[in-house]
N, C-alpha and C positions, 0 to 999 in steps of 0.2 A: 210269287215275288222272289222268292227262292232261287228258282229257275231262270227268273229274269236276270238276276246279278252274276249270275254263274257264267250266263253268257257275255256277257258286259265283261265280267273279268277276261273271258276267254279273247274277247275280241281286243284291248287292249292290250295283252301278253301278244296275240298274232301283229299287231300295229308297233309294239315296244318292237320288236323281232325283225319286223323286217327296214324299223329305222336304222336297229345295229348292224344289220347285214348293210345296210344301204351305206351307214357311215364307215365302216370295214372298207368296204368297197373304194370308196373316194380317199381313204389313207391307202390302201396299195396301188393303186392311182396312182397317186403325187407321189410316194416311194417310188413307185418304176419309172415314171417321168423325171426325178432327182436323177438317178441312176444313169438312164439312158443320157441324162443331158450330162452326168459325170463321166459316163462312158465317151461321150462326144469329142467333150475338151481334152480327156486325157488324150484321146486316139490323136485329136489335133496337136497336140504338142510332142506325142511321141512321131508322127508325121512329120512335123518342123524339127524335131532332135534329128529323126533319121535322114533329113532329107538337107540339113545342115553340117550335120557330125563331120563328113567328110572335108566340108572348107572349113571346121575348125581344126582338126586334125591336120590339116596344110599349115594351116598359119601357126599352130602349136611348134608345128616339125620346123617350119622356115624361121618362127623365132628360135629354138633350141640352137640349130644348125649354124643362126645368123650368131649367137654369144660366143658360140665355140671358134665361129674362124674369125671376129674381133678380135679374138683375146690371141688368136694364134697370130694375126696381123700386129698385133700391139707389139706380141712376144718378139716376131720377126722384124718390125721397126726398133725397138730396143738394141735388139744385136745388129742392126745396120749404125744405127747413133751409135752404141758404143766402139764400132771399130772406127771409125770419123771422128773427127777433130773437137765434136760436143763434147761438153764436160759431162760429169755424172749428174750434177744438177739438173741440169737444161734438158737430159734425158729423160727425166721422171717428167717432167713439167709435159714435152712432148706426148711420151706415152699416157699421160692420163688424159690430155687432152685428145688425142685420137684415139683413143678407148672410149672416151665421152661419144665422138662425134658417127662414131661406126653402130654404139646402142640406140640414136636415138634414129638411125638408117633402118636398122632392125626394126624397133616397133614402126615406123612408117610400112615397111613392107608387109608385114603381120596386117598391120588393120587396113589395109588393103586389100588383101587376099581376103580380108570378115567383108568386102566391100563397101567399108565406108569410105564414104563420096572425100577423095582429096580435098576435093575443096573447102569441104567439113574441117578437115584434118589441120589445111592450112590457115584456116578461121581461126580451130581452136589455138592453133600451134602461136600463129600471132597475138593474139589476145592474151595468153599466157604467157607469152615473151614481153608484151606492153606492161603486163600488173607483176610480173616477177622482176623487169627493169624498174621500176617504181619503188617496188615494196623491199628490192636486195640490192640498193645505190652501190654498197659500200663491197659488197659481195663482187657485181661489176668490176668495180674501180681496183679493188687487189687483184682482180682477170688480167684487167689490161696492165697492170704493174707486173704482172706475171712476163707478159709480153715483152714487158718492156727490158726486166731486170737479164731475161734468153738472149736478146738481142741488143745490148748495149754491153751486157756482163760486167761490170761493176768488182764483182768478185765469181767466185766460181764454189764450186764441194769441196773443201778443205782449205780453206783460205780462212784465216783469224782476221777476225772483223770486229769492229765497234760500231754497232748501230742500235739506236735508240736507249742507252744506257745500257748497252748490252755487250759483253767482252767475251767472242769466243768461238768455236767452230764451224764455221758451216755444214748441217750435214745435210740440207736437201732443202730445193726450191719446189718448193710444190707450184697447183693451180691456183691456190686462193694465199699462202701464209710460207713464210722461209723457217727452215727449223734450226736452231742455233743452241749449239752443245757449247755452255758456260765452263771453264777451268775447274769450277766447282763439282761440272758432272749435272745441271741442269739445262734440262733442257726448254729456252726459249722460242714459243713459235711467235712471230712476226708480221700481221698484215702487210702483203705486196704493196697495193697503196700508199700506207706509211714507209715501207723502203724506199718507193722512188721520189718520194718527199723530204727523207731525211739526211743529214749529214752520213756518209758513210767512209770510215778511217778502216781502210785495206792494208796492214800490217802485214801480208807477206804477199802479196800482188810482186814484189821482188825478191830476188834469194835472197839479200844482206840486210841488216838492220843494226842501227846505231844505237850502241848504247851510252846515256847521257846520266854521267855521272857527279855527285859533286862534294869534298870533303873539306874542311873546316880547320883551321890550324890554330894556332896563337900568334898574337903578335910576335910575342918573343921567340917563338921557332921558325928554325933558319928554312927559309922557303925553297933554295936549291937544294939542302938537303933532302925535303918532302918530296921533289918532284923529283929526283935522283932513285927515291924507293917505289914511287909509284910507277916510274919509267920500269924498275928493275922487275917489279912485279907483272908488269904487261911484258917483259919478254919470255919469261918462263908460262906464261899462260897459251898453252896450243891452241884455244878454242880462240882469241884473236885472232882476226886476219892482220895481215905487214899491212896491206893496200886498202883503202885509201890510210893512211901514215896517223896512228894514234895520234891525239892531241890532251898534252897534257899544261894549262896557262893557269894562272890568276886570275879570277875573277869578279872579286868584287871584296873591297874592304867592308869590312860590317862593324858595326858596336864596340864588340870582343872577341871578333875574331878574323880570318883570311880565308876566303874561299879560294880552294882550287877545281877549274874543273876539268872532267877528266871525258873522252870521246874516243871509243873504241869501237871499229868495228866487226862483228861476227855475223856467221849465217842464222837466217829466222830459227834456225832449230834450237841454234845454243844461246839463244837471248838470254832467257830467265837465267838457265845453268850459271854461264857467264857471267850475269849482276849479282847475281848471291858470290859467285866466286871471288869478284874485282874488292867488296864489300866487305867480304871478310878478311880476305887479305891485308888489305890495306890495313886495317886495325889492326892486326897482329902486327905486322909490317912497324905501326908507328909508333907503337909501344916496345916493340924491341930496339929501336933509336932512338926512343925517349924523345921524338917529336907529342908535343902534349896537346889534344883535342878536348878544344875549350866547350864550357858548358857556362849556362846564363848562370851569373853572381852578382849581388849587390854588396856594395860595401855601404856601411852606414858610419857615418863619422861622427862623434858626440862632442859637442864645445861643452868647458866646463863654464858655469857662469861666474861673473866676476860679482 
């Protein structure tokens, strides 16, 4: 019996042994099958890398090449516009718009050269111009006001403007927005769109500017006298122009008092200079003649009762 199990063991240890060798076997199997079949797809991909790399190296070099001579074209449209009769304005608005239209020339030709099919290109290209006209109405609309503001010119790069509650320099028309340097030293940018909509007051579109004045008397001061000092004081002031011929009249009777007004003209530069001048003068002016500049008074009068 002994002998019987001995061999029983034996034969189950040979049977245990050669299932391990068998299952060994079918794991380096499927290992070198993983393998080979990772060796496959790499090999195929490094294949399509190599056998591609060179038309993406084309389209890499022709886009690189295509940004640099935009920008050299933009640069050389810039110094064409500014020796020509464009403003500075209308300059920027150009150059970024043909800056714009030379990039999107470039990737056209890039993904070309990857050979995707034009016609892909001009699918995509439309479909994204249809959902970007949709989704950027307003984006549009300050474009074509851009357009609009180059070629009507309304004002120009340093012209003082009043547009949309807004008092103050022009410094640049851009694509989408006008940028407007406030007296304050802020700067407002401005929807195109909204400019070619709104009210817009060009305060030096001409060299000269009127300034409109207006001073206050008393009934009882002698009115030739006032206008005798106000006269005298507009001759000694250089920053008036002689032409078109000051106007200095009466204006309008009031409550408790006599308006005079006063219309001088000087060039846009010396506007403000000039009204602070006219202003202070004159009140020095009508106090040293004892002309008296009246102020609001009530008198109240009391009855005694009887």
């Amino acid at each position: 019996m002994t002998g019987l199990y001995s061999l029983t063991e034996e034969a189950s240890e040979v049977i245990a042994s050669e299932a391990a060798e068998e299952t060994t076997g079918e794991v380096i199997g499927s290992i070198q099958e993983s393998v080979e079949e990772t060796s496959g797809l790499i090999g195929d991909a490094l294949g399509y890398v190599q056998r591609a790399l060179p038309t993406v190296i084309i389209a890499l070099v022709i886009f690189i090449v295509g940004i640099l001579i935009s920008k050299l074209i933009a640069k050389l449209v810039g110094k064409a516009v500014t020796k020509s009769n464009v403003n500075g304005a209308a300059k920027s608005f150009l150059v970024s718009l043909i800056k714009i239209i030379l990039y999107i020339a470039v990737i056209i030709m890039a993904l070309s050269v990857l050979k995707v099919p034009m016609s892909s290109i001009i699918t995509i290209l439309g479909a994204a111009g249809l959902a970007i006209s949709l989704a950027l109405q307003n984006c549009l609309s300050n474009l074509s006001g851009g357009f609009i503001i180059l070629f009507t010119k309304p004002f120009t790069a340093g012209d003082i403007i009043e547009l949309d509650e807004s008092v103050g320099t022009v410094r640049d028309i851009g694509i989408f927005y006008t940028k407007i340097i406030t007296f304050d030293n802020k700067t407002v940018f401005i929807p195109n769109g909204k400019v070619t909509e709104a009210k817009i007051v060009n305060y030096t579109e001409t060299p000269t500017r009127r300034i409109d004045l207006s001073f206050d008397i008393s009934y009882s001061a002698d009115f030739g006298k006032a206008r005798e000092v106000i006269l005298g004081i507009i001759a000694q002031e250089k920053l008036i122009l002689k032409t078109p011929e000051p106007i200095v009249r009466m204006s309008s009777h009031n409550n408790s008092s006599v308006s005079i007004d006063v219309l001088v003209w000087v060039n846009n530069a010396d506007y403000l200079t000039e009204r602070y001048n006219m202003t202070e003068a004159v009140k020095a002016a009508f106090d040293d003649s004892g002309i008296e500049i009246p102020f609001p008074q009530l008198d109240i009068h009391v009855k005694d009762k009887i």
